[in-house]
N, C-alpha and C positions, 0 to 999 in steps of 0.2 A: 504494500500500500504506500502512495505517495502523500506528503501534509505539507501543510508549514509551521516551523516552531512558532506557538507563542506564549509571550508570559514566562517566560526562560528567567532563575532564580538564581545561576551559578552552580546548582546542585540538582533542582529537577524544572519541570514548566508542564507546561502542555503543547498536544500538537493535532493544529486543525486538519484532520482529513481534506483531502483535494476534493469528494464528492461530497456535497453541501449537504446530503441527508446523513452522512456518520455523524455520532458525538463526536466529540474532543476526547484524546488520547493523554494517559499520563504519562507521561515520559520523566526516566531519572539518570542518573549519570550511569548507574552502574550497571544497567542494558545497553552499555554502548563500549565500542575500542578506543582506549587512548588517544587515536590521532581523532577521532570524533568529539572528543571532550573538549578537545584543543579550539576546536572550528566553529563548535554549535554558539548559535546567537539567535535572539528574534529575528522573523522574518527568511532564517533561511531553510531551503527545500530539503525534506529528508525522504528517505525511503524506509520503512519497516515493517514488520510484522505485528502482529496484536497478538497479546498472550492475555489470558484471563487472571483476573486478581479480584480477592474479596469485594474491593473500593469500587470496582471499573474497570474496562477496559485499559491493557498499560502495553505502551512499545514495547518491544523489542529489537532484538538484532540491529539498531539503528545505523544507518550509514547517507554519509553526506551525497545529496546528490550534485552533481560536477557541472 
């Protein structure tokens, strides 16, 4: 699935799915590789999968898209 970060805290945020009818995704530092910690900011395009969590829907596997 493709989104874009927003609300990004340094440690977790959210991220809005590209199709307007998903929720928003939780996204945290520690579903993601090093060089993606490095990069992630609002505003930019990620690609990931969704894993189920008590709270909500939460990324996974996150990676920047180019």
């Amino acid at each position: 699935m493709f989104g874009t970060v927003r609300k990004w805290r340094g440690h977790c945020g959210y991220v809005e799915p590209v199709s307007g009818s998903a929720p928003s995704v939780f996204i945290h530092r520690n579903d993601m590789p090093d060089e993606t910690r490095r990069l992630i900011r609002n505003g930019r395009e990620i690609e990931f999968d969704i894993t189920p969590d008590p709270r909500g829907p939460r990324a996974a596997n996150v990676r920047i898209v180019a």
